[in-house]
Legacy VTK file of the C-alpha trace (Angstrom):
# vtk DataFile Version 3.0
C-alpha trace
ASCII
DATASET POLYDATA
POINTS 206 float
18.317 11.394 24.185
20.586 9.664 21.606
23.154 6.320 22.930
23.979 3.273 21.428
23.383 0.222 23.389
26.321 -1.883 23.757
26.218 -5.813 24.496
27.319 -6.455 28.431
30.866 -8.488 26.505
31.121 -4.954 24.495
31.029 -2.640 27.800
32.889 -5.580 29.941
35.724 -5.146 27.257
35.900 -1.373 26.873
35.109 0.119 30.352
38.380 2.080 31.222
38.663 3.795 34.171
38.502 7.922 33.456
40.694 10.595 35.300
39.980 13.425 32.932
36.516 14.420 31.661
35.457 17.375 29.326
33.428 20.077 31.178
30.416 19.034 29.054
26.980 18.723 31.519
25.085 15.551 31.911
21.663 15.646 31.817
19.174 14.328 34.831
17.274 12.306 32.464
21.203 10.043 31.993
21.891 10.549 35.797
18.530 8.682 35.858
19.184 6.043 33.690
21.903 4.996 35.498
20.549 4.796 38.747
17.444 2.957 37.479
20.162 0.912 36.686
21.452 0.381 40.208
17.947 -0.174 41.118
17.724 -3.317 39.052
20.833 -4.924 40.863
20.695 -7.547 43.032
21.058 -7.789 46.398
20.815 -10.541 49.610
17.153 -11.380 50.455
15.956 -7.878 48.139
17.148 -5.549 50.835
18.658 -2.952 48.286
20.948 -1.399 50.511
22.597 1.264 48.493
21.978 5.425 48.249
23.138 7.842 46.037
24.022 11.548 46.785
24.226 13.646 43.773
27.105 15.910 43.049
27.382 18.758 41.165
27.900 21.755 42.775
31.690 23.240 42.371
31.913 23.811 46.271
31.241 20.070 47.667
32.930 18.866 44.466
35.806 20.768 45.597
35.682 19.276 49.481
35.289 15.863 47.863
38.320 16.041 45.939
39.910 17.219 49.232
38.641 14.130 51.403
39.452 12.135 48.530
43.190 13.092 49.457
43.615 15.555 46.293
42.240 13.673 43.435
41.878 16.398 40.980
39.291 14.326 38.859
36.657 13.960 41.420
36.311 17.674 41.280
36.780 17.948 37.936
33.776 15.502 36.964
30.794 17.485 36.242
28.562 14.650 38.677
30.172 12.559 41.648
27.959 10.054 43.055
28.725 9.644 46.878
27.232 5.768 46.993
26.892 4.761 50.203
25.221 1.195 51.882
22.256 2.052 54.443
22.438 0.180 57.455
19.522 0.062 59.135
18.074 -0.266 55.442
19.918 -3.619 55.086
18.524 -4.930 57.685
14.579 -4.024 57.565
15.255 -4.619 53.766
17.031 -8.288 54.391
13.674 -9.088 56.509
10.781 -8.177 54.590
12.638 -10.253 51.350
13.087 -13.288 53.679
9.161 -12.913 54.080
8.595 -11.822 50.546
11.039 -14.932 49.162
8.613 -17.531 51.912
5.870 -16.869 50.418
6.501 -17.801 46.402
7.670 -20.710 48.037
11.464 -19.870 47.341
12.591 -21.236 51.071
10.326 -23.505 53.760
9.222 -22.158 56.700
12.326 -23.674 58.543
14.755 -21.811 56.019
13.130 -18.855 56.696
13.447 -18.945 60.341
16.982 -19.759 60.362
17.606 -16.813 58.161
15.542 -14.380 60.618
17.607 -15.511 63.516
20.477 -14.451 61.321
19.184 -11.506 60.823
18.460 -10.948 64.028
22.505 -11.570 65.123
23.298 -9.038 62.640
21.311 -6.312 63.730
23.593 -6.883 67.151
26.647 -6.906 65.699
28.566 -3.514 65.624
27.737 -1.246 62.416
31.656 -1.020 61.634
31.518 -5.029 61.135
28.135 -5.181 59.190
29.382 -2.616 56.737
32.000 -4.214 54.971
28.967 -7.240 54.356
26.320 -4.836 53.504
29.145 -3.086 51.168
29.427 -6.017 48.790
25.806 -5.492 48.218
26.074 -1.883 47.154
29.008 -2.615 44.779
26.867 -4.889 42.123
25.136 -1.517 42.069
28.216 0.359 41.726
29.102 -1.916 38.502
25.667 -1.583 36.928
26.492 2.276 37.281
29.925 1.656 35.554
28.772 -0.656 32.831
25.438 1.617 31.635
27.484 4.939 31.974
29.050 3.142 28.270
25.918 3.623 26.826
25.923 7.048 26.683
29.440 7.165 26.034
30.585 8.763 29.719
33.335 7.712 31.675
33.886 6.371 35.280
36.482 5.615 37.925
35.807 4.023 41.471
37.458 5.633 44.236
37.841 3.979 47.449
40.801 5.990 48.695
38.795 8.474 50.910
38.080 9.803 53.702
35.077 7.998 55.094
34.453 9.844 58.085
34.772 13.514 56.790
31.889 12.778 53.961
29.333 11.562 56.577
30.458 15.113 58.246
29.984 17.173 55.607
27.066 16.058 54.711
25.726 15.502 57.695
24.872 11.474 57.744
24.906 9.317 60.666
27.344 5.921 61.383
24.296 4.115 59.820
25.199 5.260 55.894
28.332 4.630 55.085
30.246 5.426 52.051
31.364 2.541 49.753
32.854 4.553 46.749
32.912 7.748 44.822
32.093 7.660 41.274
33.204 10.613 39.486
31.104 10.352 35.614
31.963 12.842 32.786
32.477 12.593 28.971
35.971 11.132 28.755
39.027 13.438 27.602
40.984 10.511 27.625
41.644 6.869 26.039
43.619 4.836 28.209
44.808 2.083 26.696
43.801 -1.556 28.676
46.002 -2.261 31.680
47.735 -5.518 31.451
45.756 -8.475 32.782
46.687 -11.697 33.554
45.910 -15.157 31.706
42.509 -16.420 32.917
44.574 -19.504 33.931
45.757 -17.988 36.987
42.754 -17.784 38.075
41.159 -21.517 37.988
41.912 -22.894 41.545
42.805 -26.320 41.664
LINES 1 207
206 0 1 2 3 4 5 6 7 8 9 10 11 12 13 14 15 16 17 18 19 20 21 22 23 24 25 26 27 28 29 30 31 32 33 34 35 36 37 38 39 40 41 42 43 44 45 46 47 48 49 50 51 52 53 54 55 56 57 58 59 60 61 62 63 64 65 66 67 68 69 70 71 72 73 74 75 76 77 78 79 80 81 82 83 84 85 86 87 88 89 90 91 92 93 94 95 96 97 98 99 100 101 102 103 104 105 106 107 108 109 110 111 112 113 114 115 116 117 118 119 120 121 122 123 124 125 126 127 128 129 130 131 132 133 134 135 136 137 138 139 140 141 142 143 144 145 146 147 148 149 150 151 152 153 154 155 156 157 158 159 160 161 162 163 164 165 166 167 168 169 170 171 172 173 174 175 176 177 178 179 180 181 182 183 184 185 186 187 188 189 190 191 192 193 194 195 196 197 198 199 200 201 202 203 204 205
């Protein structure tokens, strides 16, 4: 397996988002690779909240592309990652690093009680208000995705403009996995030029 490693300013600079891909396959030892490097993100207290379907099939790509409200890309990618935040995982996940951080001494035993009683009130509050909090979690592992995908030279796009619902239906998932994004990945078959951004002053609150 040949790439060339980019520095994080190179792939920062030159990750485009990609709506047209060559047909070209992509092995499972890439696929991998970029999920080891989702893996590696962080997340609050270690709970690692995020799953990954795999894609490639023409059939689901094609009902993905229709719950996606028509995006011809998604079904044109030759792998679509369905990345989706785990509840239930959040929570057990959010505990056990509360204990694991404790004990190298990271918080006192006070801290850590305050954040279990946290914890606790989350795993009451209604999964439709969690998920939007456990969702920020997922998409540092989304952008690891995005980022090491340059390494190999594929492309990526996010899409959030879906149909969140119908992909727990068809693939059969529960209210406790929900989806944060699709990410279509192919070998580009396009160059966009950068979209226009605006001057980092605009940014810089008072």
């Amino acid at each position: 397996m040949s790439f060339k490693l980019l520095s994080t300013k190179e792939a920062i600079e030159s990750r485009r988002s990609i709506r047209a891909f060559k047909p070209d396959t992509i092995s499972d030892e890439i696929i991998m690779e970029l999920l080891e490097s989702a893996r590696l993100a962080p997340s609050g207290c270690n709970s690692q909240p995020w799953r990954f379907k795999i894609v490639k099939d023409t059939e689901t790509k094609a009902k993905l592309h229709n719950i996606a409200f028509n995006q011809k890309f998604v079904s044109q990618a030759p792998v679509v990652l369905v990345v989706c935040a785990d509840i239930q995982g959040y929570l057990d996940g959010r505990t056990s690093g509360i204990q694991d951080l404790g004990k190298v001494g990271v918080f006192n035993e006070s801290i850590c009680e305050i954040l279990h009683k946290a914890t606790k009130k989350k795993s009451q509050i209604a999964i439709e208000t969690l998920r939007q909090s456990v969702a920020f979690n997922v998409a540092i592992a989304i952008e690891h995705i995005v980022l090491r995908a340059l390494d190999f030279g594929l492309g990526t796009c996010w899409v959030r403009l879906m149909n969140e619902k119908e992909i727990r239906t068809l693939f059969g998932w529960n209210d406790n996995t929900y989806p944060v994004a699709l990410i279509p990945i192919g070998y580009p078959k396009e160059n966009p030029s950068s979209r226009k951004r605006k001057p980092i002053e605009d940014f810089i609150l008072d």
